[in-house]
N, C-alpha and C positions, 0 to 999 in steps of 0.2 A: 767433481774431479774431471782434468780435462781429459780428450780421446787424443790418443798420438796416431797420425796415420802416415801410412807409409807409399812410395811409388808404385812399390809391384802388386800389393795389394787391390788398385785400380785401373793403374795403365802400365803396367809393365811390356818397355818394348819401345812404346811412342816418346815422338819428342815432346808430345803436350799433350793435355787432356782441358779440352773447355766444354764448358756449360753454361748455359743461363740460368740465374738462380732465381727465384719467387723468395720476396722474407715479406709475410704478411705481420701486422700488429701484436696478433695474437702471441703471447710468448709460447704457448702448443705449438707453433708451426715453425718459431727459429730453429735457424740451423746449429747444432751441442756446440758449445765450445771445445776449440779443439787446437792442436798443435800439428806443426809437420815433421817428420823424420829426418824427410832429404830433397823436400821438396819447396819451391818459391809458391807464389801468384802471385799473378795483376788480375786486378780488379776494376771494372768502369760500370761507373752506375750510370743505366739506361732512362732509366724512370725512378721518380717518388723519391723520399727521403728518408734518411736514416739514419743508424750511427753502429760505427765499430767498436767494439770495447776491446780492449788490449791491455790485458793482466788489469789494473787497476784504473787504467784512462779509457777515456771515451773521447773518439774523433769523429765530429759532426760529417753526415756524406750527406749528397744531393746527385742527381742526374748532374754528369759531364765529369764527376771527382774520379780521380784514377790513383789507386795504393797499391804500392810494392810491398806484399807481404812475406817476412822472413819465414825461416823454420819454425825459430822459438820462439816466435809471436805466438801467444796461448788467445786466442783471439773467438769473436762470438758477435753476430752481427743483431742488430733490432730496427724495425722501421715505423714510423707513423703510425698514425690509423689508417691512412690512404693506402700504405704499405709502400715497397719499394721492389727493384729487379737489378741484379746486375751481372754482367756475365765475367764469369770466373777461368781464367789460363794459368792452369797448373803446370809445369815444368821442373823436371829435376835440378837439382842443385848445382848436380857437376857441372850439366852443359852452359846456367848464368854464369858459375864464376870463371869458365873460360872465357866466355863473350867479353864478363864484367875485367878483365886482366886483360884482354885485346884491345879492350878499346880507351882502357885508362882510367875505369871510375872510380870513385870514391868508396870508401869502404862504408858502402849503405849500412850495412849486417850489423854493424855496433852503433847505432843511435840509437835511443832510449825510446823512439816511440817508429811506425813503419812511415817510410816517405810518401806524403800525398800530395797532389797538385788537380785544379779545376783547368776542364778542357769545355770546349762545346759539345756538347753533348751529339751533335751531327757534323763536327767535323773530320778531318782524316782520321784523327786517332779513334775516333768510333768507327771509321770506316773501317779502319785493322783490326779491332776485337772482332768487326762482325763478321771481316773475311776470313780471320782463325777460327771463332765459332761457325762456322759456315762450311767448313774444309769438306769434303767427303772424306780424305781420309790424312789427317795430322801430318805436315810434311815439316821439316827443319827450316825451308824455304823462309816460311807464310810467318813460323815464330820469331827469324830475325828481320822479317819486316814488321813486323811487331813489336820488337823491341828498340828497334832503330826508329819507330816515330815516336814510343813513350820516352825513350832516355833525354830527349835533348829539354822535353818539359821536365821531368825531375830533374836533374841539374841547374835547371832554372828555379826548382822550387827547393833545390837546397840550400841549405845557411849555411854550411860548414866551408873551410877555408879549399882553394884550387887543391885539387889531388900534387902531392908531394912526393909519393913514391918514386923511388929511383927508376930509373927505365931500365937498368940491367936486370935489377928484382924483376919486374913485370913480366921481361922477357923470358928469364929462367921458368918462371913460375909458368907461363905459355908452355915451352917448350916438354915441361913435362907431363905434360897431358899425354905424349904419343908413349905408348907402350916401351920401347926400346927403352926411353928415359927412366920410365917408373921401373923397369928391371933393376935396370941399375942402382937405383934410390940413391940414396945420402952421398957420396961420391960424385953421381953425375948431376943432382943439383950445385954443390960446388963448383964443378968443372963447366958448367954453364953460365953462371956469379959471377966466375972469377973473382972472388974476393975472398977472403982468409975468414976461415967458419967462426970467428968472435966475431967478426962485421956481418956476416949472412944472417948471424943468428939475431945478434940485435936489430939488424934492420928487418926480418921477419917480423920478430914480436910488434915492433913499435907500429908496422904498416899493418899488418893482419893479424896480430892476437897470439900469433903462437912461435912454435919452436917450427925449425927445419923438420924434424923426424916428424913430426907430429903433423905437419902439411904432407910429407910424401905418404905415411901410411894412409890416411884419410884419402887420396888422391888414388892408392891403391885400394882400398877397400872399395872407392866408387866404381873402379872401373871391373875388379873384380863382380858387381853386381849387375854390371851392364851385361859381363860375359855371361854371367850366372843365366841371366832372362833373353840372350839374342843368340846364343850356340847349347851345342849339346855337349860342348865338351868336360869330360871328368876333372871330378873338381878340384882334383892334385892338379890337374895341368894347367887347371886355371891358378891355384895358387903359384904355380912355378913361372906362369906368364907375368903375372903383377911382382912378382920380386919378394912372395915369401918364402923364408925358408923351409917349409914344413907346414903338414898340410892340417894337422891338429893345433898350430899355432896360428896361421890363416883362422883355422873356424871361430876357434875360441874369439881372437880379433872383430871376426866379423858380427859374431853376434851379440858383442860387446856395442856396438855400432848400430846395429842394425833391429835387434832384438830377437834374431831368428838365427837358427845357423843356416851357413848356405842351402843345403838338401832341402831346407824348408822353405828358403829363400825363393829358388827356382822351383817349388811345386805351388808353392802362392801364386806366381806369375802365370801358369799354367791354369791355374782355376780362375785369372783374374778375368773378370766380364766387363767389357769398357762399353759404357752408352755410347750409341751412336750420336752422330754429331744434331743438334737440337735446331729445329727449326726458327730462320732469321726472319719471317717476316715479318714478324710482330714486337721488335726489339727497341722499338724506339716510343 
């Protein structure tokens, strides 16, 4: 049975958490299989070779391969006998799929398997994992330079057809990331569409999987847990910030979502201990 792990659990706070990973032969020493709650990675293998298992498939790695790994990837790595390394950038969910709506991408999250592409193993794009892995201290900066050298290779390593989505969808969907928006919910994404709620609502599903309500509450609960882990404030008023109506209907929501109710939410993140950042000289 897989492990689900969650943000605040490890880095509650930061924009990212990297590490370099060891996966020796040995199946003792692999890393459990496991899922994410609410979190991505990228992945770049530095050294040796291996393979990613993903629920039922297996995707051959080698030094210079780079995977964007979803949430519900239930995923489990294994390597040679020589074994393999590769260093791991974990980042919350919320803050890709602002970036991933900014910039126009594709809706990576519903392919059947995680998008991977081969790089050189020593060029720019390992020069950005190693500058992420290397931070002293995780800055938002260093993760979209990171992401703005991996994106333009997965795009290239995608099959699927030019992104389609409307650009007033995109826009909408941007815009409600700022708090004022999320108050308002279901109303002020409308009023940012401009389009009559049986076109919002089909063109939601068809580009991203779901209904309106069901985007903004998800959208509220993230930012609800941002506040939960980066203020002190009472968690009625965090509910009254994000746009619910009531603060025993918030929780229940949340830990519908989350698996934790807030209270527990933000004492996780307080006891959470994040490794300091891992020594690069030996990464290649």
């Amino acid at each position: 049975m897989s492990t689900v792990l969650r943000w605040v659990e490890f880095a509650a706070g930061l924009p990212y958490h990297a590490a370099l990973v060891p996966v020796s032969g040995s199946r003792r020493d692999r890393p459990e299989p496991h899922s994410h709650a609410d979190f991505h990675e990228l992945v770049f293998v530095t050294t040796g070779a291996g393979a990613q298992r993903v629920g039922e498939s297996e995707q051959p790695l080698r030094a210079g391969d780079v995977v964007l790994v979803r949430p519900h990837d239930r995923h489990e790595f294994s390597a040679t006998a020589e074994g393999m390394r590769f260093i791991n950038i974990a980042f919350p969910s919320e803050r890709w799929r602002v970036f991933a709506d900014l910039v126009g991408l594709p809706e990576w999250d519903r392919r059947d398997l995680p998008l991977s592409v081969r790089t050189d193993p020593g060029g720019q794009v390992g020069a950005e994992f190693a500058r992420a892995l290397g931070a002293g201290l995780p800055r938002m900066l260093d993760l979209v330079r990171l992401w703005s050298a991996v994106v333009p290779l997965l795009e290239g390593a995608d099959g699927s057809a030019v992104d389609q989505r409307p650009g007033w969808l995109v826009s909408a969907r941007v815009a409600m990331s700022r708090e004022e928006n999320l108050r308002e919910g279901l109303p002020r994404l409308l009023a940012l569409a401009a389009v009559s709620p049986g076109h919002l609502a089909r063109s939601m599903r068809r580009h991203y999987g779901c209904s309106p309500i069901t985007f903004v509450v998800e959208r509220r609960l993230e930012h609800a847990a941002l506040l939960l882990t980066t203020t002190t404030e009472g968690i009625g008023q965090i509910a009254q910030r994000c746009g619910f109506s009531g603060q025993s209907y918030f929780a229940r929501l949340f830990k519908d979502r989350y698996g934790m109710t807030p209270r527990d939410h933000r004492e996780a993140a307080r006891r959470a201990v994040v490794p300091s950042a891992m020594d690069t000289r030996d990464i290649k």
